[in-house]
C-alpha positions in Angstrom: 24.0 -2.7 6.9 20.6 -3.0 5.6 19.4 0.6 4.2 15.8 1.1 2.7 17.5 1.5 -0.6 18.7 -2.0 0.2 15.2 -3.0 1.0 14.1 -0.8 -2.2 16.4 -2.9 -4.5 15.8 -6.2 -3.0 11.9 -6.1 -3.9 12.8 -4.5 -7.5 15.0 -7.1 -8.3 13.0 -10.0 -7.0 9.5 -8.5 -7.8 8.6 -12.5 -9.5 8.5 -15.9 -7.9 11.0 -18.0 -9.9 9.7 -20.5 -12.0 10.1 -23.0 -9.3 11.0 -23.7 -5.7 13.9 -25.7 -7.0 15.6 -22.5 -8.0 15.5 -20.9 -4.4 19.0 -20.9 -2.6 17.4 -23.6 0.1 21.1 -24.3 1.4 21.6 -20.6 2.4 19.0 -21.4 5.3 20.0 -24.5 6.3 23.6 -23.6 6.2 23.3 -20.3 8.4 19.8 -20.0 10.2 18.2 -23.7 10.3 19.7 -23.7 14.0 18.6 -20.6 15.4 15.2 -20.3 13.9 14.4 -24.4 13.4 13.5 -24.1 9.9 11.7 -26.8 8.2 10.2 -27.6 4.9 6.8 -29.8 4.7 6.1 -31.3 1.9 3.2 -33.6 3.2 0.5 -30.6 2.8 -1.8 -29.5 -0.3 1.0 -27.0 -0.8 4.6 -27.6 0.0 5.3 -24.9 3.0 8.6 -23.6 4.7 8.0 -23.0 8.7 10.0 -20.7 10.7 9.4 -22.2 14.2 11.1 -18.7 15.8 8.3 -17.1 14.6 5.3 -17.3 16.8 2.3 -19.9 14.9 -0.4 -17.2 14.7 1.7 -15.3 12.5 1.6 -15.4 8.6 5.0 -15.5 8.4 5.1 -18.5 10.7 4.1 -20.9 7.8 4.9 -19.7 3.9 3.9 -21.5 1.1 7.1 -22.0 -0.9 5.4 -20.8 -4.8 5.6 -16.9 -2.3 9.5 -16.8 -2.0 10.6 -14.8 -4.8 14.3 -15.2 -3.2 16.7 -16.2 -0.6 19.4 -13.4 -0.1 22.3 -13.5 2.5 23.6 -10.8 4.0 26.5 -10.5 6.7 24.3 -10.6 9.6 21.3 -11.2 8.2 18.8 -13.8 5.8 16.6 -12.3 3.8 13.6 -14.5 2.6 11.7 -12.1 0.0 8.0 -12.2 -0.7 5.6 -10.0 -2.7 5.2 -7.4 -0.4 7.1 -8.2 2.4 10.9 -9.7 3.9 11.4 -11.4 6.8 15.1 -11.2 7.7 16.5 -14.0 9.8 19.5 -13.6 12.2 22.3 -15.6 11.4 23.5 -15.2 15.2 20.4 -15.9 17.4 16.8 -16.4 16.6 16.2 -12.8 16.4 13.4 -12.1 13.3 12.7 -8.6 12.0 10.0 -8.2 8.7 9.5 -5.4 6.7 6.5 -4.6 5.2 6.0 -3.0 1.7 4.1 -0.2 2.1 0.5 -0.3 0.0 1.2 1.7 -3.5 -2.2 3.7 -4.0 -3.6 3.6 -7.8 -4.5 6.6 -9.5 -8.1 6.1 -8.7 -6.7 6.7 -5.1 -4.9 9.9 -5.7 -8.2 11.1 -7.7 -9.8 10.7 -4.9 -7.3 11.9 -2.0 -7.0 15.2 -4.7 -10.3 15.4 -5.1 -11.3 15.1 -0.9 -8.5 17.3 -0.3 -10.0 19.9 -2.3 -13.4 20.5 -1.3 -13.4 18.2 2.0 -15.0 14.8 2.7 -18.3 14.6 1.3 
């Protein structure tokens, strides 16, 4: 099962691209998910991409550049395909897609500010 200390862990551990696409885990998709979610890689472009075809083509998680995957983790029922701020996990049993979202981290000028509004109202 996928917790949000899973989820937690997953962008901790993978918070950097690797050093190249060559070090992904490539097979992991092709071997589990390539059917259900027609997976392909194109290499013809300015940037080399991987497209999920399950997910709809206005979405930005439709196309994804391949330098943006910091990892490819498998799970029992699930592929996770981890990014900066985000995962899109791939079911391994139907072309069902589910993304998390990192939430926004705010900097201290942030919380100055929230402090500071929340003290003596908006001004």
């Amino acid at each position: 099962m996928i917790t949000r200390e899973v989820i937690d862990t997953l962008y901790k551990k993978y918070s950097k691209a690797p050093s190249s696409p060559d070090c992904l885990d490539m097979p992991l998709l092709f071997d589990y998910v390539a059917d259900h979610h027609n997976i392909s890689i194109d290499m013809d472009g300015a940037t080399d991409c991987m497209i999920i075809n399950s997910v709809e083509p206005g979405s930005p998680f439709h196309r994804i550049p391949l330098r943006r995957i910091h990892a490819i983790v498998p799970f029992e029922e699930w592929i996770a395909i981890v990014l900066h701020s985000s995962i899109i996990f791939l079911s391994r049993k139907s072309s069902k897609v589910s993304i998390h979202l990192k939430p926004a981290s705010l900097s201290i000028l942030d919380r100055a500010r929230i402090a500071v509004e929340g003290k003596f109202g908006k001004q």
